[in-house]
Every structure is written in C-alpha cells, then in structure tokens.
RODOMI-411450 format. One record per atom (N, C-alpha, C): residue in one letter; x, z, y. Coordinates in steps of 0.001 Angstrom, whole numbers, plus 500000, padded with zeros to 6 digits. Atoms other than C-alpha are relative to their C-alpha. Layout:
# residues N
AXZY
...
***
This chain:
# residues 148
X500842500000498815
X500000500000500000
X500883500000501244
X499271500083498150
X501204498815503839
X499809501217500777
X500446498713498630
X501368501952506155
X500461498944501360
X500051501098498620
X500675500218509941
X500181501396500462
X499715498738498930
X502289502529512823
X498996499431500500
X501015499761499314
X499516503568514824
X500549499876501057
X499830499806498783
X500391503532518604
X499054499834501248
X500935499677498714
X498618504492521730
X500308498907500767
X499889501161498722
X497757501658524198
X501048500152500950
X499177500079498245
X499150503002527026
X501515499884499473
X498940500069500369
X502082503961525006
X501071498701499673
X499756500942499839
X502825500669524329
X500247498721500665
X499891500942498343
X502103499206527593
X501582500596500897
X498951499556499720
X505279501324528206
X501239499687499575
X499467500374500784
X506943500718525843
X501030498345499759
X499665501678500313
X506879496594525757
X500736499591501207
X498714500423499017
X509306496211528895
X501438500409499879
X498957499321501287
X511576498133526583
X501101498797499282
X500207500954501071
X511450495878524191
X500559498760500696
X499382501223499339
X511917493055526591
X501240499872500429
X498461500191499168
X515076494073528433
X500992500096499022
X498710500218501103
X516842494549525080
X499940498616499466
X500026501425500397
X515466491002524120
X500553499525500835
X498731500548499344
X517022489885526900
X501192500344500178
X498614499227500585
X520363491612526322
X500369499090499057
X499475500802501856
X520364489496522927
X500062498590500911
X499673501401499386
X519789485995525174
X501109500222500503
X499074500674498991
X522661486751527425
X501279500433498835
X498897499921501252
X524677488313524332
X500448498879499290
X500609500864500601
X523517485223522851
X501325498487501080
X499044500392499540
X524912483056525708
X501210500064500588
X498337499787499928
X528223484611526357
X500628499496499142
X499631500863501444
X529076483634522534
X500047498260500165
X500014501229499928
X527935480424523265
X500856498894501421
X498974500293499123
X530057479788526208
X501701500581499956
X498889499807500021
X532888481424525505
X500536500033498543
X499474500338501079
X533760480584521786
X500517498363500444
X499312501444499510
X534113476902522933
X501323500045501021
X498389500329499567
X536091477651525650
X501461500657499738
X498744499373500446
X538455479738523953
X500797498867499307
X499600500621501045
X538621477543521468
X500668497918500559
X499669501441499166
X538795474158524313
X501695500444500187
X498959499673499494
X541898476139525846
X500949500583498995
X498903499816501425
X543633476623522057
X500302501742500939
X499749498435499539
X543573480709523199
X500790500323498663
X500308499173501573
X544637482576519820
X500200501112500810
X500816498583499870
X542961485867520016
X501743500685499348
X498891499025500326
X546039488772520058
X499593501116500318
X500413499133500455
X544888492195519122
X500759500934501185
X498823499428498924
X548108493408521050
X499749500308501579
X499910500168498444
X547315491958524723
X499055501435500116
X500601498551498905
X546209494565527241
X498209499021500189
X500985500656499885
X542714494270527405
X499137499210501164
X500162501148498966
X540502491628528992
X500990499043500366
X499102501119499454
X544004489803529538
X499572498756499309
X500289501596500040
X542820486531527712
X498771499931500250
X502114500165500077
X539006486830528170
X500471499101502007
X500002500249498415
X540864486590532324
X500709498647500067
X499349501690500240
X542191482966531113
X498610499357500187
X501526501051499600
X538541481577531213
X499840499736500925
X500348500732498616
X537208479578533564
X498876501119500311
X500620499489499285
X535098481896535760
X498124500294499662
X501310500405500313
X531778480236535021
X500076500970498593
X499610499223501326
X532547481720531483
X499721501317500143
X500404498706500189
X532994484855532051
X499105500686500863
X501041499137499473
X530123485907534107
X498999500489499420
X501581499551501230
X527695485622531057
X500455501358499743
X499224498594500627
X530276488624529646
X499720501202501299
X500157499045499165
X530063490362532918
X498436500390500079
X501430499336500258
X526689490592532826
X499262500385498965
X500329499282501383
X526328491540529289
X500488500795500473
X499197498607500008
X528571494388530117
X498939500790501271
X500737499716498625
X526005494800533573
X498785500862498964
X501495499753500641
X523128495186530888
X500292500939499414
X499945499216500806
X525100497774528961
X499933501097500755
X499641498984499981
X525334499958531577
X498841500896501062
X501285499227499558
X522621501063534126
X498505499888499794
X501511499946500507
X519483499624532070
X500013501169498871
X500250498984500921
X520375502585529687
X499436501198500876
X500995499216499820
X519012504637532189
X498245499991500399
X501263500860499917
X516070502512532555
X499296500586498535
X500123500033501473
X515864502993528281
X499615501535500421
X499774498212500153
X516403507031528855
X498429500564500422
X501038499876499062
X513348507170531774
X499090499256498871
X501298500780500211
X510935504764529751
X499329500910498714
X500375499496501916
X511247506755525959
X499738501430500853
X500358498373499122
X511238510394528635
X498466499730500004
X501401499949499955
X507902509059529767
X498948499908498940
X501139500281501442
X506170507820526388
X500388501498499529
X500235498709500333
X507488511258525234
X499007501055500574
X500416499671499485
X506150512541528052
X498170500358500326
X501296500476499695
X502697510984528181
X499793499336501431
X499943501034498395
X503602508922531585
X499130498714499898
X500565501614499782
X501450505916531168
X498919499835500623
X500939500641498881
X500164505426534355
X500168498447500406
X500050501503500275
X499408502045535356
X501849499846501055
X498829499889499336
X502547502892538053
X501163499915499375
X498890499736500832
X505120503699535356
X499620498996499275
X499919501046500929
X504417500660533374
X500412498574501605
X500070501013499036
X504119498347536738
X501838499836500123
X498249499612499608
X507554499828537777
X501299499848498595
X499122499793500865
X509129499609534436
X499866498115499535
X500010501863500043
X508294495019534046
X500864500037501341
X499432500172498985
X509399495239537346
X501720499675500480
X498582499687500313
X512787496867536669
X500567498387499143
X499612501073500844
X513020494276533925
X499989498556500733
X500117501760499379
X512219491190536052
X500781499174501032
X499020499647499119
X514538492252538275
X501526499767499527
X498846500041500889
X517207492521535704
X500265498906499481
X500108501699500097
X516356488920534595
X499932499337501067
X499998501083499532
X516400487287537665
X501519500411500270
X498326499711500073
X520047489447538253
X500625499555499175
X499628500490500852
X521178488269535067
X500148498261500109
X500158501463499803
X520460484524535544
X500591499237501436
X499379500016498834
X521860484805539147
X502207499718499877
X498980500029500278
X525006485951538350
X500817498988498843
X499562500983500957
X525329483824534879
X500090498701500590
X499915501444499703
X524992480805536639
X500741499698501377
X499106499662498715
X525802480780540271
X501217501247500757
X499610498554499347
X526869484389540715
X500362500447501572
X499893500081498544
X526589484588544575
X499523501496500182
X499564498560500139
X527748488122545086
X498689500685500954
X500599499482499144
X525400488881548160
X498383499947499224
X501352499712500775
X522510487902546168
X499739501166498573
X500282499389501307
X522984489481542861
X500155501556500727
X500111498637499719
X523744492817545079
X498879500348500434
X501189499936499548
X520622492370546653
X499100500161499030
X500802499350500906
X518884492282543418
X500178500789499045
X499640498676501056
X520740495327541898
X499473500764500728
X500772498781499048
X519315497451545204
X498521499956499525
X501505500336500180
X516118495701544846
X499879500620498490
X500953499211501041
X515846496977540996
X500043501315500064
X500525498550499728
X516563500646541676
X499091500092500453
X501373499676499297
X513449500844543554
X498885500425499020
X500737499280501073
X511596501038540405
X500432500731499235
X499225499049500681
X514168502828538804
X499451501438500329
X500024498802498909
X513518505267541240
X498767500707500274
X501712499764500472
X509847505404540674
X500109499998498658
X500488499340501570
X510088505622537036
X500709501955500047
X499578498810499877
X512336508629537676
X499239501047500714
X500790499300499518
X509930510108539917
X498798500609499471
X501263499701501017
X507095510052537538
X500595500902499329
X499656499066501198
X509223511911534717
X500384501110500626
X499535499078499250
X510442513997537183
X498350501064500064
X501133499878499651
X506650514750538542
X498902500681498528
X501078498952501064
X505450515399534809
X501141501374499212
X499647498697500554
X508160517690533729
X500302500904500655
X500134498532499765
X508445520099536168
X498859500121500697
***
C-alpha cells in the first residue's frame, strides 16, 4: 500500500518557492558545467589538484565564469532565505505576505542570476541583490513577529 504525505495548503504555498530556488540552483549548476567543461577542455587546461585554488578556473574567459560565480552567489545568502521559509512552515507563517515575499525573493534571485550569467553589469545585478533583501527582510519579520 502507497502512503501519500499529507500537507497543508498554506504550507505548501510556502513551501513551493523553496522548491523553486533550489530548482534553479540545478539550471545554473547545470549551466556552469555546460560552459565551462568545453572551455576547459577548448583551452587544453589539465585540471592540477596542486594549483592554489581557483588559479585555473581564473584562465577562463570571463563570460565562463560568471555562471560559477553565481552558483557560488546561490550557495550563499538564499540559505538564509531556505532557514526563514522551513522557520515559518514550522512556525505556521502562511500568510498570504510570507508566501508573496518568499516568490518574490526567488524572482529576484532569477532575474540576478540571469543578469550576471549573461551580461553581468555590476550596477545592475547590485541593484537586484538590494532589491531581493526587501523580502528577505519581510520574511524575517514575520518569523520574527510569530516567535516572540
């Protein structure tokens, strides 16, 4: 017999921007690989265990490594995005606010991501790292607001 997890609407309405920003994590994981195996492999690199790190990844052409920089972007302040979203479903946060603010974050993070991977025009992509704290900053307020 199938056991089906049960889950609460709202919980899930919380939940599924979750879900999304790690799916997108896997696209840009996805295209870093796919840009930078070729050109390692265009520019005859051989991979040395030895070098100081990042020293051959800083042989790529530019375009190249921004997918990597922004994989490494995704590893590091959407985990507190992750921390705030699973606080609130623990919590019972699923107001329509804390779900609005939490696509938001994410849409934010995808158009930063696609900014930087392609053009990377520094003034913009900073503009939309300020611009996603804002909901950051409202999801934090909510968890804040229900636990003490």
């Amino acid at each position: 017999m199938e056991s089906e997890i049960q889950v609460a609407l709202p919980a899930l309405q919380l939940i599924q921007p979750l879900i999304a920003l790690v799916g997108w994590s896997m696209v840009m994981w996805t295209w870093m690989y796919a840009t930078r195996l070729p050109a390692v492999s265009a520019m005859n690199i051989k991979l040395d265990p030895s070098a100081p790190s990042g020293s051959q990844m800083a042989q790529l052409p530019a375009s190249v490594r921004w997918k990597a920089d922004n994989y490494n972007h995704l590893m590091e302040q959407p985990t507190l995005f992750y921390a705030l979203v699973l606080g609130l479903s623990v919590l019972g946060g699923f107001s329509d606010f804390a779900v609005y603010a939490a696509w938001s974050y994410v849409a934010l993070r995808i158009v930063h991501s696609i900014f930087q991977a392609v053009f990377n025009i520094i003034e913009v992509r900073f503009l939309l790292f300020v611009l996603s704290n804002i909901p950051l900053l409202f999801l934090l307020y909510e968890a804040a607001r229900i636990a003490f």
